[in-house]
VOPAGU-2260 file (C-alpha; in pm, 1 decimal, decimal comma):
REM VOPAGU-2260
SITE   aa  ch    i         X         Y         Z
SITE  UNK   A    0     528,3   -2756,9     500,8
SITE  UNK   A    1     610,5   -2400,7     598,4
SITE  UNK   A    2     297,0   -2143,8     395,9
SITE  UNK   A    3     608,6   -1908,6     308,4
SITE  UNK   A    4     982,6   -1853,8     284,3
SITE  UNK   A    5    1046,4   -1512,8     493,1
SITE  UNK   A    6    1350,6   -1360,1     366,2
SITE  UNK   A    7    1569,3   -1058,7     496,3
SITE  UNK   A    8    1597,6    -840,2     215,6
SITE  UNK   A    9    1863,0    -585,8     195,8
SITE  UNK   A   10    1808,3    -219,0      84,5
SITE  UNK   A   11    2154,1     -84,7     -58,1
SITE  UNK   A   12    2169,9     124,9     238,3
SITE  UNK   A   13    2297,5    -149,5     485,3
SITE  UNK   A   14    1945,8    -223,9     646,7
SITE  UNK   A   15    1666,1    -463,3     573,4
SITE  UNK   A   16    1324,2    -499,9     532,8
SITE  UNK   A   17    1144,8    -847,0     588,9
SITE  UNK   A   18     984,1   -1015,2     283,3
SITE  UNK   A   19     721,6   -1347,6     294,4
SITE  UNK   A   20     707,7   -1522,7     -30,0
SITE  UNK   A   21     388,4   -1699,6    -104,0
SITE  UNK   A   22     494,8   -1972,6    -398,4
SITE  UNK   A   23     214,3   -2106,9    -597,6
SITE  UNK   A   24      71,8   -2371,0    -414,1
SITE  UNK   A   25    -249,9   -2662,1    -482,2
SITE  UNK   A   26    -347,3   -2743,0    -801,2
SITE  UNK   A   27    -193,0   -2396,1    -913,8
SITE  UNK   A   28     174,8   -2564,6    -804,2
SITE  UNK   A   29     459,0   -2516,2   -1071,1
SITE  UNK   A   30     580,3   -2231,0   -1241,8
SITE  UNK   A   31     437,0   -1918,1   -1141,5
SITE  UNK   A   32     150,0   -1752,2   -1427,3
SITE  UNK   A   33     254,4   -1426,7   -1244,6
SITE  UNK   A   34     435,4   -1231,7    -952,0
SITE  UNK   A   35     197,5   -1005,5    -721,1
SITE  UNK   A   36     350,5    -755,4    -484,7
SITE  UNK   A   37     144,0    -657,5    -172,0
SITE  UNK   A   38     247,6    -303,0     -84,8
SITE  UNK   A   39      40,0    -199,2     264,5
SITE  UNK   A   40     -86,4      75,9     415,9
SITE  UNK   A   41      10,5     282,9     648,5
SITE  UNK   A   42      79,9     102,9     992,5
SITE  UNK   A   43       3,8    -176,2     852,4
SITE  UNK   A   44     163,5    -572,1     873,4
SITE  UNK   A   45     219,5    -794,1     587,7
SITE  UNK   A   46      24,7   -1006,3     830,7
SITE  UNK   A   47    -297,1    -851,9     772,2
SITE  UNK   A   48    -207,8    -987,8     393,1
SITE  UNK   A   49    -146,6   -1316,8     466,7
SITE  UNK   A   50    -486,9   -1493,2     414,3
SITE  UNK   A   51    -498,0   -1281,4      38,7
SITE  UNK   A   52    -153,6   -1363,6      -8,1
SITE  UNK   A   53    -243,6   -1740,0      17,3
SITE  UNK   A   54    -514,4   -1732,9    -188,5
SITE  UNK   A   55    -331,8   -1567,7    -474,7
SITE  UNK   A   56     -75,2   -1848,7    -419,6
SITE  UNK   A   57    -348,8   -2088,4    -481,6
SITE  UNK   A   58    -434,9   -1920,7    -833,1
SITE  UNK   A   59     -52,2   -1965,0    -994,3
SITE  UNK   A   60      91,5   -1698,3    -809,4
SITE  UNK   A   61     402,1   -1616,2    -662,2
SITE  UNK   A   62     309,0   -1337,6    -392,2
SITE  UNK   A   63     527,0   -1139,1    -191,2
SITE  UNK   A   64     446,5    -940,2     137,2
SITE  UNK   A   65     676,2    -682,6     344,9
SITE  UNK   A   66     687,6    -475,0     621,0
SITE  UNK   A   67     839,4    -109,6     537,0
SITE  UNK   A   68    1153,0     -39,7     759,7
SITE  UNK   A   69    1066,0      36,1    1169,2
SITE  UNK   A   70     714,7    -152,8    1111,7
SITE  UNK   A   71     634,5    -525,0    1200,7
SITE  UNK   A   72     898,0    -762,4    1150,3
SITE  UNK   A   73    1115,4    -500,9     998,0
SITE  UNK   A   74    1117,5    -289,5    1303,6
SITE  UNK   A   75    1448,2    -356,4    1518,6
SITE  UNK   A   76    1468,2    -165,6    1811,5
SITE  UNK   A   77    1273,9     132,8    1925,0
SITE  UNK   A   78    1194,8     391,4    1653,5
SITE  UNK   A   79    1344,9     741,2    1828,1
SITE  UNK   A   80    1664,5     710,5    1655,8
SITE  UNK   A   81    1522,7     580,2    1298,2
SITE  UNK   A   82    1608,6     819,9    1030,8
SITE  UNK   A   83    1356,9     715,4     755,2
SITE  UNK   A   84    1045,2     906,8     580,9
SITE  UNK   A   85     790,0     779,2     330,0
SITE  UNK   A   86     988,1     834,2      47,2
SITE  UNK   A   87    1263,8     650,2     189,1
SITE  UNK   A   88     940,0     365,7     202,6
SITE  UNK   A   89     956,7     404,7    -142,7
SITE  UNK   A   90    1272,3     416,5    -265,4
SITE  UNK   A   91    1503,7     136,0     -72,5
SITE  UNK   A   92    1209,8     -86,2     113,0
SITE  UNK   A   93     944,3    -114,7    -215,5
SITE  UNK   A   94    1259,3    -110,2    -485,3
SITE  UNK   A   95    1449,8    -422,0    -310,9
SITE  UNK   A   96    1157,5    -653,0    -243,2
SITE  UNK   A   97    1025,3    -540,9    -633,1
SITE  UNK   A   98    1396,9    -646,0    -733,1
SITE  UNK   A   99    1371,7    -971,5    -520,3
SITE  UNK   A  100    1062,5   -1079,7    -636,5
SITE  UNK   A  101    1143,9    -956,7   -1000,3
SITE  UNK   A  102    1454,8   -1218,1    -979,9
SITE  UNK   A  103    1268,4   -1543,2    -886,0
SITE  UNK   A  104     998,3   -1467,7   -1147,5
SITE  UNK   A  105    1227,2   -1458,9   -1492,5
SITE  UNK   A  106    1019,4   -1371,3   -1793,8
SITE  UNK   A  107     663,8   -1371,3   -1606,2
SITE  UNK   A  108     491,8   -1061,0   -1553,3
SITE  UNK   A  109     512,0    -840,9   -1218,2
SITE  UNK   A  110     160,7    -682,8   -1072,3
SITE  UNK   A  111     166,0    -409,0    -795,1
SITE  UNK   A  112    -136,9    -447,4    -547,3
SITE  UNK   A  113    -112,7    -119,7    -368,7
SITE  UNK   A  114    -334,8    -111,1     -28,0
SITE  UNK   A  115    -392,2     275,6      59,0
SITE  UNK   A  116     -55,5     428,8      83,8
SITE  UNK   A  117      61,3     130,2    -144,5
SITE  UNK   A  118    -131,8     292,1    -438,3
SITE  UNK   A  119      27,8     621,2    -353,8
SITE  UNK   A  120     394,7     549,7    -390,5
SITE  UNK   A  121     487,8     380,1    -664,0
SITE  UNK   A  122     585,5     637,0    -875,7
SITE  UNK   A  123     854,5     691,1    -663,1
SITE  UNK   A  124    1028,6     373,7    -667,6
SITE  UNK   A  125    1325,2     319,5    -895,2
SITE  UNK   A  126    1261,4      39,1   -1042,8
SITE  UNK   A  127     864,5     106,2   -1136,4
SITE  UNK   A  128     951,8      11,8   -1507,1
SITE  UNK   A  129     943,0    -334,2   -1360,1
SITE  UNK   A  130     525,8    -363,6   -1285,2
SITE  UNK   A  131     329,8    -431,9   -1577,2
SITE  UNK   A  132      -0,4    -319,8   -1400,0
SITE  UNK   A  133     -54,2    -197,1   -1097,7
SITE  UNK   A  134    -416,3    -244,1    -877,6
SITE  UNK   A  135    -483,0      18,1    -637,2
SITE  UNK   A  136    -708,5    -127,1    -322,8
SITE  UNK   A  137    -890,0     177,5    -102,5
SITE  UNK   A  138    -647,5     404,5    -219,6
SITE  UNK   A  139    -664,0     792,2    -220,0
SITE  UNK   A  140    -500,5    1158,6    -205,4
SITE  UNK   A  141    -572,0    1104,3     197,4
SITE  UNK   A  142    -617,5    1554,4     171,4
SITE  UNK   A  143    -822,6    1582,8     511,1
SITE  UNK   A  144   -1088,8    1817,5     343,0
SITE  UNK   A  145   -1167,2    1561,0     123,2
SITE  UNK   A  146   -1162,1    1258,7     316,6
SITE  UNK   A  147   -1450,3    1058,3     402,4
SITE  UNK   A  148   -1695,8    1215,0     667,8
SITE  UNK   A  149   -1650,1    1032,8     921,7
SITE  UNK   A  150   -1263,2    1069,7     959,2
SITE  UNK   A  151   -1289,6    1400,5     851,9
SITE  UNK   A  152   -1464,9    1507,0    1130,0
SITE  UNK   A  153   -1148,7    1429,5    1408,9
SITE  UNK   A  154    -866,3    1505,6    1083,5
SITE  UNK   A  155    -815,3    1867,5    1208,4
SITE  UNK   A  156    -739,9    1757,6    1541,4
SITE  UNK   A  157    -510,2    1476,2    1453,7
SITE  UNK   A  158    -338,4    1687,1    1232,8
SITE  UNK   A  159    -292,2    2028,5    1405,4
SITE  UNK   A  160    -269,0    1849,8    1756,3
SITE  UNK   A  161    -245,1    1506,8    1872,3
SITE  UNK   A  162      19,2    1401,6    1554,7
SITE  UNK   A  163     235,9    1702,0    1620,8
SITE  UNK   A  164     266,0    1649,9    1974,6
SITE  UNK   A  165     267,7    1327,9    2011,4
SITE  UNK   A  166     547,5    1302,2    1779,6
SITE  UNK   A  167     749,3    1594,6    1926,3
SITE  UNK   A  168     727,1    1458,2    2255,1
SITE  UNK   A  169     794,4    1092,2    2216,1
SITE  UNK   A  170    1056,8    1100,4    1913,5
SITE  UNK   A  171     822,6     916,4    1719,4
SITE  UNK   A  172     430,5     864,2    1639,2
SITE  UNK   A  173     306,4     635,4    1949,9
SITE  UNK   A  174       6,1     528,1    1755,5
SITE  UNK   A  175     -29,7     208,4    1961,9
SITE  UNK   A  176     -87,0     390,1    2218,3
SITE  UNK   A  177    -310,5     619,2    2110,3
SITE  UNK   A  178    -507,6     353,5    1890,4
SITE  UNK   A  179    -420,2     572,3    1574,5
SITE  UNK   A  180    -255,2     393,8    1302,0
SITE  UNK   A  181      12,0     265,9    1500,7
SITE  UNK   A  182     417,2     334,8    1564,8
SITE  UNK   A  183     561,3     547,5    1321,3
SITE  UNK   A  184     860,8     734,6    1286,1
SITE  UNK   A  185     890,5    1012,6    1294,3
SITE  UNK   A  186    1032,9    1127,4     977,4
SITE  UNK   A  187     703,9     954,9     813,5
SITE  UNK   A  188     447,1    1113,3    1038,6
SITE  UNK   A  189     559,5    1478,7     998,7
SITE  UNK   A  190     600,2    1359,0     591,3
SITE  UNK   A  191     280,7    1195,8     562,3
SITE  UNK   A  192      72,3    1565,5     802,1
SITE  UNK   A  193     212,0    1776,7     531,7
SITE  UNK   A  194      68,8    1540,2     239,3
SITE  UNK   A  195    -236,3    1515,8     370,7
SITE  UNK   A  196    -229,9    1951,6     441,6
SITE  UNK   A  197    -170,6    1966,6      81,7
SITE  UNK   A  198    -496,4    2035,3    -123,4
SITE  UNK   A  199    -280,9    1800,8    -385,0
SITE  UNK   A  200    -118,3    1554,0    -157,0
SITE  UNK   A  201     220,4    1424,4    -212,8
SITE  UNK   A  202     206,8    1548,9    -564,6
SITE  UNK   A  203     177,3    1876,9    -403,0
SITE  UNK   A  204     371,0    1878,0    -105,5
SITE  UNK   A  205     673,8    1685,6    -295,7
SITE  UNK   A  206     709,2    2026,1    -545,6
SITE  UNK   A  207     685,2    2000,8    -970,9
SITE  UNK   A  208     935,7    1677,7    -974,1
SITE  UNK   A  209     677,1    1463,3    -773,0
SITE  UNK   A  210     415,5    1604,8    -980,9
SITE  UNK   A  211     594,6    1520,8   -1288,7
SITE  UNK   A  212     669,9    1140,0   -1179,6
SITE  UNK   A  213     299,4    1107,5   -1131,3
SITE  UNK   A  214     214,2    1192,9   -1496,9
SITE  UNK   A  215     515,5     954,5   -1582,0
SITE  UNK   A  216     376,5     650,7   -1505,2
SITE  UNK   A  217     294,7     483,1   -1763,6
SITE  UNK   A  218     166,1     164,7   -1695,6
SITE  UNK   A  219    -236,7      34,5   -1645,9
SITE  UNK   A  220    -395,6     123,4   -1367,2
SITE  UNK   A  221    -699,8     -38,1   -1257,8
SITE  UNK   A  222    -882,4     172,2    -870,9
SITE  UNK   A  223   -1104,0     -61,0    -689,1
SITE  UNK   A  224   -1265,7     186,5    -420,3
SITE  UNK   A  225   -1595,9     120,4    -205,5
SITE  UNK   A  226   -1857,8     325,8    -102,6
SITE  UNK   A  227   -1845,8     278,8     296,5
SITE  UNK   A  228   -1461,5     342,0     283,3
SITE  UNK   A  229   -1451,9     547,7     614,4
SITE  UNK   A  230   -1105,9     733,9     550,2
SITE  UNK   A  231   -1106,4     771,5     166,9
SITE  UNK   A  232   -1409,9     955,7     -40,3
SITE  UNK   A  233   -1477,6     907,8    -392,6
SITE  UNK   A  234   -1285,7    1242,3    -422,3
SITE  UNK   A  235   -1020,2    1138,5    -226,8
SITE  UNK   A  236    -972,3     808,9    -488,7
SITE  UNK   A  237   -1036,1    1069,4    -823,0
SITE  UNK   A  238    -773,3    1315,7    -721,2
SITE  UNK   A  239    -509,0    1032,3    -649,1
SITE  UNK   A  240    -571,2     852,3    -974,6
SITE  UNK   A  241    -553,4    1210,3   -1189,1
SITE  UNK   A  242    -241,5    1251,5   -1101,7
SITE  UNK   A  243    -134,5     892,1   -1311,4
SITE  UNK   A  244    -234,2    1140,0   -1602,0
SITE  UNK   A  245     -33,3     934,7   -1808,0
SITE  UNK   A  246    -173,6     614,8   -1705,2
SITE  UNK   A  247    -457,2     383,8   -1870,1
SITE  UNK   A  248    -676,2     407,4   -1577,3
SITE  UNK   A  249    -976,6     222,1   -1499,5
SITE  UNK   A  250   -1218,3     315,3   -1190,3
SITE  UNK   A  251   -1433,8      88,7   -1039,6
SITE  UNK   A  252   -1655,5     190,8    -699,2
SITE  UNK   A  253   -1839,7     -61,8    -547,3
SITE  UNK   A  254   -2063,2     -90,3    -298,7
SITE  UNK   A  255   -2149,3    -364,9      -8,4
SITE  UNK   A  256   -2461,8    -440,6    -152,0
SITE  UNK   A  257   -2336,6    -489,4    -531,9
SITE  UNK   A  258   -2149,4    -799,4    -422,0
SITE  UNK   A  259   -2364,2    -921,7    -128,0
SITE  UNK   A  260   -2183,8    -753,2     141,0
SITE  UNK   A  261   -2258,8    -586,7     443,2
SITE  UNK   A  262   -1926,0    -376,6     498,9
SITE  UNK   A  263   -1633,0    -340,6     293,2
SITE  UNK   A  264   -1489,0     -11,3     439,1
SITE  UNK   A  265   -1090,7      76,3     385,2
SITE  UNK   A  266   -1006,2    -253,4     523,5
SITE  UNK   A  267   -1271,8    -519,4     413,6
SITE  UNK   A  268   -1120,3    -629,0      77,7
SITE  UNK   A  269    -840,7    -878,1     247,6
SITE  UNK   A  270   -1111,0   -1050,5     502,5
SITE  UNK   A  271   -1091,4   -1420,7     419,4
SITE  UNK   A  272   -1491,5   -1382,9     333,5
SITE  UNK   A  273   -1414,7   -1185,4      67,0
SITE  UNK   A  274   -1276,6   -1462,7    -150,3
SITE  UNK   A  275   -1549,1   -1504,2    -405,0
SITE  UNK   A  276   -1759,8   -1150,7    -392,4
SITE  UNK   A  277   -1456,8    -965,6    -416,8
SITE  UNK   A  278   -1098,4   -1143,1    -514,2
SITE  UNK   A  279   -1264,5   -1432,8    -746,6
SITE  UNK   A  280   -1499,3   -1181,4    -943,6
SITE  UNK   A  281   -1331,8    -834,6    -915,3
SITE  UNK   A  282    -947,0    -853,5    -832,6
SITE  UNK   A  283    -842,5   -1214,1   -1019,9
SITE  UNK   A  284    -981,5   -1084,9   -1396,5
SITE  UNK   A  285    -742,3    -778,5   -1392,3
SITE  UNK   A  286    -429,9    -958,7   -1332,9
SITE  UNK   A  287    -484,1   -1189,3   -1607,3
């Protein structure tokens, strides 16, 4: 038996993106307690998600995972000619799978697990009203002044040189290439340098209506940030989650050694061995 249904969604706008649906599986098989959407980072494959995904089947869950439009399964082609910026991300990708999932759950409560960028853009979706609670996962403002040390120290350069040029000479952001991220369009590369330019991120580099759908949301809100994250700082993770001013928010920074860990870092939390110190003790109480 297949471990998902993948699904073409559409997005209003005549294109795609490509959804796995994770139904509840084991001794957890039968109506779902729950629907969790996985919304990834930047560059990032629903892949990466799969072994969390499975797991969260295994608890009652029906989990869904996507690629954004030009990345993974839902890239088609080469990316020079695709029109499409992080916003778009936001507002036809994330709002059709939400809808999709949202219609094969009925009365059963929808969670947002936002990886990174997935905890940024949510207030930008249309159809937000439809979360009940959204997690955020290593997730942070991504301002390069305030970013972790260790990316901080090459930010200025990716930002004022290689992501510029790169991306005016090739059409789009060769990240594969370069080992940075990986393929992006363009249109999100030149969106995403001036959010993280801005001192307030997208909240800032959007104008007052951005700002304003922040402070909108009005939904729980629970951070789970970790000490080694390389690319996001404690600041980084405050000045996001400020901005959900109207938000019950609840921030909790962990470290490796707190749950028996070694590394954690911005990408740690969906490793398979994370299953008890992490999803079992941490994640699985707040969704409830």
């Amino acid at each position: 038996m297949d471990r998902f249904e993948q699904l073409a969604i559409p997005t209003g706008d005549g294109d795609a993106v490509h959804m796995r649906l994770f139904r509840p599986s084991g001794a957890a098989k039968g109506a779902p307690r729950a629907g969790v959407l996985i919304v990834p980072a930047m560059g990032v494959t629903q892949t990466f998600y799969a072994a969390f995904a499975e797991w969260l089947a295994g608890q009652g869950f029906l989990v869904a995972t996507f690629d954004y439009r030009g990345v993974g399964l839902s890239r088609r082609g080469g990316l020079r000619r695709l029109d499409v910026d992080i916003l778009d991300w936001a507002r036809l990708d994330c709002d059709a799978v939400t809808t999709a999932l949202a219609e094969r759950l009925g009365a059963a409560p929808l969670y947002w697990i936002g990886h990174s960028l997935g905890g940024q853009i949510l207030p930008f979706v249309p159809g937000h009203e439809r979360i009940a609670k959204m997690v955020t996962i290593a997730s942070g403002s991504g301002y390069w002044r305030e970013n972790a040390l260790p990316l901080r120290r090459f930010a200025w350069w990716l930002w004022y040189v290689v992501a510029p040029v790169a991306t005016a000479l090739c059409g789009y952001f060769p990240g594969r290439r370069l080992r940075k991220v990986g393929d992006l369009p363009a249109g999100v590369m030149w969106q995403w340098r001036r959010w993280c330019l801005d001192p307030d991120y997208a909240a800032g580099a959007e104008g007052p209506g951005a700002r304003r759908a922040y402070a909108a949301l009005a939904l729980p809100i629970v951070s789970l940030s970790f000490s080694d994250d390389e690319f996001m700082s404690a600041r980084n993770t405050e000045a996001l989650h400020a901005c959900y001013a109207g938000a019950a928010r609840r921030m909790k920074r962990l470290s490796p050694a707190e749950v028996g860990m070694k590394r954690i870092g911005h990408f740690g939390f969906f490793r398979r061995d994370c299953q008890d110190p992490l999803w079992r003790d941490h994640l699985l109480p707040e969704l409830a």
